[in-house]
C-alpha positions in Angstrom: 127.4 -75.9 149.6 123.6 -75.2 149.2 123.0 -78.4 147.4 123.1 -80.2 150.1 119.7 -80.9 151.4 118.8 -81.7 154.9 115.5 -83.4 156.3 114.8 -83.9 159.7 112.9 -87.1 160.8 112.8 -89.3 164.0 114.0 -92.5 163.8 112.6 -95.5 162.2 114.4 -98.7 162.0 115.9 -99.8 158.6 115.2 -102.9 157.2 118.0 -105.0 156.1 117.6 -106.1 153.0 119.8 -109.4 152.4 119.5 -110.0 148.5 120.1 -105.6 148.4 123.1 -105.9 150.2 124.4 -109.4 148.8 124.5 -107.3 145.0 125.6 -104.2 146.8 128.3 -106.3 148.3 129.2 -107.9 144.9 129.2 -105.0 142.8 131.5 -103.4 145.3 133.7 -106.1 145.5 134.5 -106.5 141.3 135.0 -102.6 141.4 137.7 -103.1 143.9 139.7 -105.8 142.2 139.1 -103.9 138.8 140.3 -100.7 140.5 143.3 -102.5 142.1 144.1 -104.7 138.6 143.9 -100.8 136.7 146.0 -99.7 139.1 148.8 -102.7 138.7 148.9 -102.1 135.2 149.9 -98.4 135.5 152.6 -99.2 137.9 154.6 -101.5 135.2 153.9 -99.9 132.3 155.3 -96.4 134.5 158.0 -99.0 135.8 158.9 -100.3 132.2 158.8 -96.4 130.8 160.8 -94.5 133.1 164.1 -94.5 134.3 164.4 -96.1 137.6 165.4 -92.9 139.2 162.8 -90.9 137.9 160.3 -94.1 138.6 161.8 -94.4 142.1 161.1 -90.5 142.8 157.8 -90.5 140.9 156.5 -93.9 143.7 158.5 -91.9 147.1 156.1 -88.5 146.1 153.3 -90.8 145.7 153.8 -92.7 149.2 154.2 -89.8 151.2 151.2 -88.1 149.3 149.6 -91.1 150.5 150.6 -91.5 154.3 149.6 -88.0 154.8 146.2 -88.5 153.2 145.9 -91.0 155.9 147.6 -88.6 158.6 145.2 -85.4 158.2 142.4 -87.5 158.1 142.9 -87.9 161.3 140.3 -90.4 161.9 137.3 -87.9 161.0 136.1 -90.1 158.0 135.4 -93.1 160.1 133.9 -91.0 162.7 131.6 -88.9 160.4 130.6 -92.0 158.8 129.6 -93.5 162.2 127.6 -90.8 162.7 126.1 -90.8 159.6 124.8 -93.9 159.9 123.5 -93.4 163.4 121.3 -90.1 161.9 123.2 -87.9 163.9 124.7 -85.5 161.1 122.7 -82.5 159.5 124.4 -80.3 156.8 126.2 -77.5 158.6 127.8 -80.7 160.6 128.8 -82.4 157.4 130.2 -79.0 156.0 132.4 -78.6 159.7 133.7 -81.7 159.3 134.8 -81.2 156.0 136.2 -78.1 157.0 138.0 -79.3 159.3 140.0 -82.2 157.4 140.5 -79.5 154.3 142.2 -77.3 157.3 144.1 -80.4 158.1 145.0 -80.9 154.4 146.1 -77.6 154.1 148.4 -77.1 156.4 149.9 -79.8 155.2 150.0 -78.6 151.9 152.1 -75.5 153.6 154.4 -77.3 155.3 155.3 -79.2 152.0 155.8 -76.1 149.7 157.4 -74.5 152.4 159.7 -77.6 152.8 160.6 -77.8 149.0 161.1 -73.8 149.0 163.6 -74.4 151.6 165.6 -76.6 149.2 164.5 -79.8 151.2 163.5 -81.9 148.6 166.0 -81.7 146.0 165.4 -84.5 144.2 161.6 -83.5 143.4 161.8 -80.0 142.8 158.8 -78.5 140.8 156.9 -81.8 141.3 156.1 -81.2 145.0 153.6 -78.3 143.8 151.6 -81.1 141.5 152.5 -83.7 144.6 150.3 -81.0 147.0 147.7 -80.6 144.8 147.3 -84.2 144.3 147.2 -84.3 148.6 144.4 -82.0 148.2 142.5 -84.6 145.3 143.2 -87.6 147.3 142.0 -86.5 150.7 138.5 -85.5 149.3 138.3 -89.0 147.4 139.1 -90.6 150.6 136.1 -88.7 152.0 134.1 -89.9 149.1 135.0 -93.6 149.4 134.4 -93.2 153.2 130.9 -92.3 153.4 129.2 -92.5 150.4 128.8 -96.5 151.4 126.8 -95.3 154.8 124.9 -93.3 152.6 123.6 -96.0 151.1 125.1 -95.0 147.7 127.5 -97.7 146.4 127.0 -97.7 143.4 128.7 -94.2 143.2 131.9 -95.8 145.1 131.5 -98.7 143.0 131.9 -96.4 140.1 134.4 -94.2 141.7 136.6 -97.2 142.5 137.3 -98.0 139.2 136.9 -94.4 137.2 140.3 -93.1 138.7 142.5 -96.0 138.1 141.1 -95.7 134.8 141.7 -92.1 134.0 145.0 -92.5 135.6 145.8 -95.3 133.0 144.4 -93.5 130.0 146.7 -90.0 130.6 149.4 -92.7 131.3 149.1 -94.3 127.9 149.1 -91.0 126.5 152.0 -89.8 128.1 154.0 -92.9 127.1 153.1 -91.9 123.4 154.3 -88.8 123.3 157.3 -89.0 126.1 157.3 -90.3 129.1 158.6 -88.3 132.2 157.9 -88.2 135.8 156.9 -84.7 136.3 154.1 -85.2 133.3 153.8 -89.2 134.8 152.3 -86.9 138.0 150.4 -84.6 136.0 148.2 -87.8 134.6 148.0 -89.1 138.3 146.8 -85.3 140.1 143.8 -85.1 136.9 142.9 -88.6 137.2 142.3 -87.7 141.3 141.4 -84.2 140.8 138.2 -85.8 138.6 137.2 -88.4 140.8 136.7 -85.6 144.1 135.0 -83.5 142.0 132.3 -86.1 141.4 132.5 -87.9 144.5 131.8 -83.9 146.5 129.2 -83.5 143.9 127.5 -86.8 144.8 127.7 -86.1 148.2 126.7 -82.7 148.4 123.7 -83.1 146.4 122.4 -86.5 148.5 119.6 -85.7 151.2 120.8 -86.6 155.0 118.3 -87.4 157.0 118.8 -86.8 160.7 116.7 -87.3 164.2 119.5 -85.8 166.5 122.5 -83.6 166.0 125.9 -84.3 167.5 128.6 -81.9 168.4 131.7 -81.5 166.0 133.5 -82.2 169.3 131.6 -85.5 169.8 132.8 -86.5 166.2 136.7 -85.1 166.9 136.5 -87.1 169.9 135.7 -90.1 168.8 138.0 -89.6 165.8 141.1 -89.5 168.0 141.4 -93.2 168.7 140.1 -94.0 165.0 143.4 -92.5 164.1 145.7 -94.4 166.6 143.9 -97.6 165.0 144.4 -96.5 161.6 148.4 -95.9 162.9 149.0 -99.2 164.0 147.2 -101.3 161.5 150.0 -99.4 159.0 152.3 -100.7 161.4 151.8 -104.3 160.0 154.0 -105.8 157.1 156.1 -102.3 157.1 157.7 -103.2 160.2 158.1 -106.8 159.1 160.2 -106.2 155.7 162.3 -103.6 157.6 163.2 -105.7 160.1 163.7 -109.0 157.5 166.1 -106.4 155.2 167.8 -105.4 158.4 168.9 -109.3 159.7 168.9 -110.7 156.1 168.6 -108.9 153.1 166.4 -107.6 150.3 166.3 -110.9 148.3 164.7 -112.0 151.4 162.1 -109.8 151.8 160.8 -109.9 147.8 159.0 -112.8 148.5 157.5 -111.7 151.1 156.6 -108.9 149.8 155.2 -110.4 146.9 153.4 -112.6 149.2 152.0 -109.6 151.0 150.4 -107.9 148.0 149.1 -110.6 147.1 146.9 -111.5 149.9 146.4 -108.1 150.5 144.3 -108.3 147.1 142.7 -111.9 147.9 141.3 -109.0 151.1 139.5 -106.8 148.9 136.2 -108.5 148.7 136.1 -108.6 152.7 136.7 -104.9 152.8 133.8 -104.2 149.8 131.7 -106.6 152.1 132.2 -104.7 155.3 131.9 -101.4 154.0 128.5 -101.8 153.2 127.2 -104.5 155.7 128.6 -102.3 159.1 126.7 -99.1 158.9 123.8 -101.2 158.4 124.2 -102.3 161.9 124.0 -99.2 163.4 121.2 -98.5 161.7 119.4 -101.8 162.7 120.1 -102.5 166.1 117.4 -105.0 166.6 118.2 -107.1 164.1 122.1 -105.9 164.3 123.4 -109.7 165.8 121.5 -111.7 163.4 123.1 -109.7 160.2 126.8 -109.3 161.8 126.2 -113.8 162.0 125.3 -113.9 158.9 127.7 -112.4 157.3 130.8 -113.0 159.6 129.5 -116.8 158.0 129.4 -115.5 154.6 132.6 -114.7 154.9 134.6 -117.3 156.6 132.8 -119.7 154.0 134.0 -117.6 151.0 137.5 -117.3 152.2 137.7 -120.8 153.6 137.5 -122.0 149.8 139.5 -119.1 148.3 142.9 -119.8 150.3 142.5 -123.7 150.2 142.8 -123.4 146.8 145.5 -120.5 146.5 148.0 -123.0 149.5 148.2 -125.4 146.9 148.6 -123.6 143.7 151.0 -121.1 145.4 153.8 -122.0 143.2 152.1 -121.7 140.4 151.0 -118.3 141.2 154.5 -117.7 142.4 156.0 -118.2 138.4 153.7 -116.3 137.3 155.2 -113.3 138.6 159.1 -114.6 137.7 160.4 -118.3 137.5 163.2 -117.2 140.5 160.2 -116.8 142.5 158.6 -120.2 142.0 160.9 -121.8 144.8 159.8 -119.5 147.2 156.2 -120.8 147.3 156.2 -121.5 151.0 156.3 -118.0 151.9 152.6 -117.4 150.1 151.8 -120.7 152.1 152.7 -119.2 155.4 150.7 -116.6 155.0 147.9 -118.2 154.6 147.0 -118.4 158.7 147.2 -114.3 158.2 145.2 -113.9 154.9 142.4 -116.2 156.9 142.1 -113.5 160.0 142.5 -110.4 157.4 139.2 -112.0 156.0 137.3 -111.2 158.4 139.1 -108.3 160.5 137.4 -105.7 158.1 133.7 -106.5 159.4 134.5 -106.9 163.1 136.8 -104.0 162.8 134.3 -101.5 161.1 131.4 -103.2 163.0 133.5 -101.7 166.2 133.6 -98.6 164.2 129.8 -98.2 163.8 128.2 -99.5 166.7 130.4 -97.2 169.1 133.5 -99.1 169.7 136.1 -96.9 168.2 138.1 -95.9 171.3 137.8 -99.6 172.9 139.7 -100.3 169.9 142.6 -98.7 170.4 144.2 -101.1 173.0 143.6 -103.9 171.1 145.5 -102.4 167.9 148.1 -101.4 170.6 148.3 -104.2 172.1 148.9 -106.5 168.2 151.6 -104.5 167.4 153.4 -104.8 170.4 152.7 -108.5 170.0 154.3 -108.7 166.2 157.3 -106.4 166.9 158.2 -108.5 169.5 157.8 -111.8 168.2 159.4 -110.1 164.9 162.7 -109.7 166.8 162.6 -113.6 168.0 161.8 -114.9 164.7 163.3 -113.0 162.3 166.6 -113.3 163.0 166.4 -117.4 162.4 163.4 -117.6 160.3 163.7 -114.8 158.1 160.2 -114.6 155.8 159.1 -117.4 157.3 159.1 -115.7 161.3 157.6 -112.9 159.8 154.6 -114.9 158.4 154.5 -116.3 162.0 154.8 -113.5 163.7 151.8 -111.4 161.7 150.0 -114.4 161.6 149.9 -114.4 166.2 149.8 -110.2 166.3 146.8 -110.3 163.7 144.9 -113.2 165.9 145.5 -110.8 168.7 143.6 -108.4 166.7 140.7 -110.0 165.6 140.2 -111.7 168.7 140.0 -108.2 170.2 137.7 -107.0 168.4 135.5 -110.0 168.4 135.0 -109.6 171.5 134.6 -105.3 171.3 132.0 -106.6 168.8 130.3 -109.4 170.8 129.9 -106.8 173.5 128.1 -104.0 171.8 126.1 -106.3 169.9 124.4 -108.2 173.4 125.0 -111.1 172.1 128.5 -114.1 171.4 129.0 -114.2 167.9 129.7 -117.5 166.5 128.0 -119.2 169.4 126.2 -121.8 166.7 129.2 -122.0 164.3 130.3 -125.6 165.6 128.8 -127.7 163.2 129.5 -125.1 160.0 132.4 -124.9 161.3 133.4 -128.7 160.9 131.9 -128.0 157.3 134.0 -125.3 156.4 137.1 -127.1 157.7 136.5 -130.5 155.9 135.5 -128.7 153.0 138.7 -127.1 152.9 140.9 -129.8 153.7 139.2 -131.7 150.9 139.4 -128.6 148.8 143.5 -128.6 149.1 143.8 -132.7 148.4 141.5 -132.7 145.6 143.6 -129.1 144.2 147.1 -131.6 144.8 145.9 -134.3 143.2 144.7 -133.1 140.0 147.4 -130.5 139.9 149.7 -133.3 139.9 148.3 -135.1 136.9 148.0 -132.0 134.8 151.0 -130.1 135.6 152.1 -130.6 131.9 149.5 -128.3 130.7 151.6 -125.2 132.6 148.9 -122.3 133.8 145.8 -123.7 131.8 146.3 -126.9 134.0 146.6 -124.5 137.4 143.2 -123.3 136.8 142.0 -126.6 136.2 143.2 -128.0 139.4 141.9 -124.9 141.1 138.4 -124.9 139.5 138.0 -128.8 140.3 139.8 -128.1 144.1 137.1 -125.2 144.6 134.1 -127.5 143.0 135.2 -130.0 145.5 134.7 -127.5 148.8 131.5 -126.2 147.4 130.4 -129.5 147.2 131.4 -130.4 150.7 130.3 -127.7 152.5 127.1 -126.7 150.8 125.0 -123.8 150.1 123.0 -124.5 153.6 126.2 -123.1 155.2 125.9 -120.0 153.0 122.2 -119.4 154.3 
């Protein structure tokens, strides 16, 4: 704990640098989707090695590992980084805080062993003891990923991204070479995490923090509190929705949507990499804080704008990749396209919130969205099936963002997108051309199967470029 330098300083605005932050931005972008396609790999080749009971126990432990990394958080990862960003932590308030989740952590850890002693978790049995250790690997990682992009060190996340996926594979391979089991499946998973917090409290421990002021631990718990009713209700969506679709329909129903789901849940990564290191830089720019929150709230609807006018009309397609009894349930993807659009951009108004002070203003707002899509669930479902859920996320999540536009819009002094009308026109042109031109020559080269997909989707995205310009970008 010594490592970990300290340097007092007062404060002196950051300059944001764009071409920095536009590679930083990239980099951590192609280390999420690498992470995420790592990980997608070791689910089917687990799914095709084990037994589906032993698979099916093997992905329960490591969902409920995973909601309780989440749960004993508690929200103090969003608020240290907050405060990290505002200079406002010194070491013996980083090693509190730390503290304080492992205390969290551990009782969990407790209640778990004390659980499977009790013969609660029959089903598991010695595998809860690697299922708490791996609690304890994850929760540190999480700490890793959650502030080492305030600290300016993304590169590090970058890396750690994509280094435990890939251990994780590796000891995977491995295992299914010399017998493949659940208990040993786990063993692979808990090293694979167990390295990654080593290096991610190494790197964090080691970095310099340079503060002007220091805050209370109760300032940090405070503000955490409301992080972590956020963090509760954002869970809430696309849980509730296949629950509720299985429970009027059934769950032939809800694979599309599912499918759907994870799918533009990875179109979202980029956004996330973008907002992760854009938003602390607001907090630690206030003067120039508007102008970069415009810029790249632009950045981003431009990128997405082309993305998902070029995913509507190749859904299909994209659909048959994963199975040809899925290929008729294209329209499902293409519903949730009106959601994947707001989930663009509700990382970097939601985080912005997060760093510029906004965290228990936020609260409400989630509140109020998931009120909004459980209710609207219930009316649509029923009838609609997939297709009500799509509508029904689609409303809650506009709820959302709209919130916290205006959470944002408040703390920044300024109304965000108060020049967008003519880019705006841009982007939508460009995307309605984008979605024609992706038609059109999908139709003539539909023969050539996934080689003339990507066609279509290179000359449908060459088309919206085209259209909308780089001018928009800038």
């Amino acid at each position: 704990m010594g490592a970990f330098p300290t340097t007092a300083r007062a404060a002196v605005p950051s300059r944001f640098n764009d071409g920095g932050a536009t590679a930083q931005v990239a980099l951590f972008s192609g280390a999420r989707f690498a992470g995420a396609s790592l990980s997608a790999i070791t689910a089917v080749v687990l799914a095709r090695s084990l037994p589906k009971a032993e698979y099916g126990n093997l992905a329960l432990l490591t969902g409920i590992v995973g909601l309780l990394v989440v749960l004993t958080d508690a929200g103090l990862t969003s608020s240290l980084a907050r405060y990290l960003s505002e200079q406002r932590v010194d070491r013996q308030l980083f090693v509190r805080i730390v503290a304080l989740r492992g205390a969290l952590t551990g009782l969990a850890v407790l209640g778990i062993l004390a659980y499977s002693a009790a013969g609660g978790a029959p089903g598991f049995g010695s595998a809860t003891v690697l299922g708490a250790v791996l609690l304890v690997a994850n929760s540190m990682v999480s700490l890793a990923h959650g502030t080492l992009p305030t600290l300016r060190r993304v590169g590090v996340g970058a890396f750690l991204t994509v280094f435990q996926p890939a251990v994780e594979l590796c000891g995977v391979v491995v295992l299914v070479r010399t017998g493949p089991s659940a208990p040993a499946a786990l063993v692979a998973l808990t090293v694979a995490a167990g390295a990654s917090a080593v290096t991610g409290l190494a790197v964090l421990f080691a970095h310099p923090v340079s503060f002007r002021e220091r805050a209370g631990t109760s300032d940090l718990v405070r503000y955490a509190l409301p992080l972590f009713g956020v963090w509760a209700c954002v869970s809430v969506f696309g849980v509730v929705d296949q629950v509720l679709i299985t429970l009027f329909h059934d769950a032939a129903t809800v694979a599309p949507y599912a499918l759907g789901w994870k799918l533009v849940v990875f179109l979202h990564l980029p956004a996330v990499a973008m907002a992760a290191v854009v938003a602390p830089r607001l907090a630690q720019d206030m003067r120039r804080a508007p102008e970069i929150f415009d810029r790249w709230m632009r950045r981003t609807a431009v990128t997405y704008a082309g993305v998902l006018s070029v995913v509507t009309p190749l859904a299909p397609d994209i659909f048959g990749l994963i199975g040809r009894q899925y290929r008729t349930d294209a329209p499902v993807l293409q519903a949730l396209m009106g959601y994947a659009a707001l989930l663009s951009v509700a990382p970097l108004v939601s985080l912005s919130c997060n760093f510029l002070g906004g965290g228990r203003a936020r609260l409400p707002v989630a509140l109020a969205a998931v009120a909004v899509n459980i209710c609207l669930d219930l009316a649509l479902i029923p009838t609609w099936g997939s297709y009500g859920a799509a509508v029904s996320s689609t409303l809650a999540y506009l709820v959302y963002v709209l919130g916290h536009v205006r959470i944002a819009a408040r703390l920044l002094g300024s109304e965000p997108w108060s020049a967008w009308t003519r880019p705006a026109v841009r982007i939508a042109a460009g995307a309605v051309t984008s979605v024609c031109v992706t038609r059109f020559v999908l139709g003539g080269v539909s023969s050539l199967g996934l080689v003339g997909a990507g066609i279509a989707g290179a000359v449908g995205l060459a088309s919206y470029v085209a259209v909308v310009r780089k001018e928009v970008w800038h």
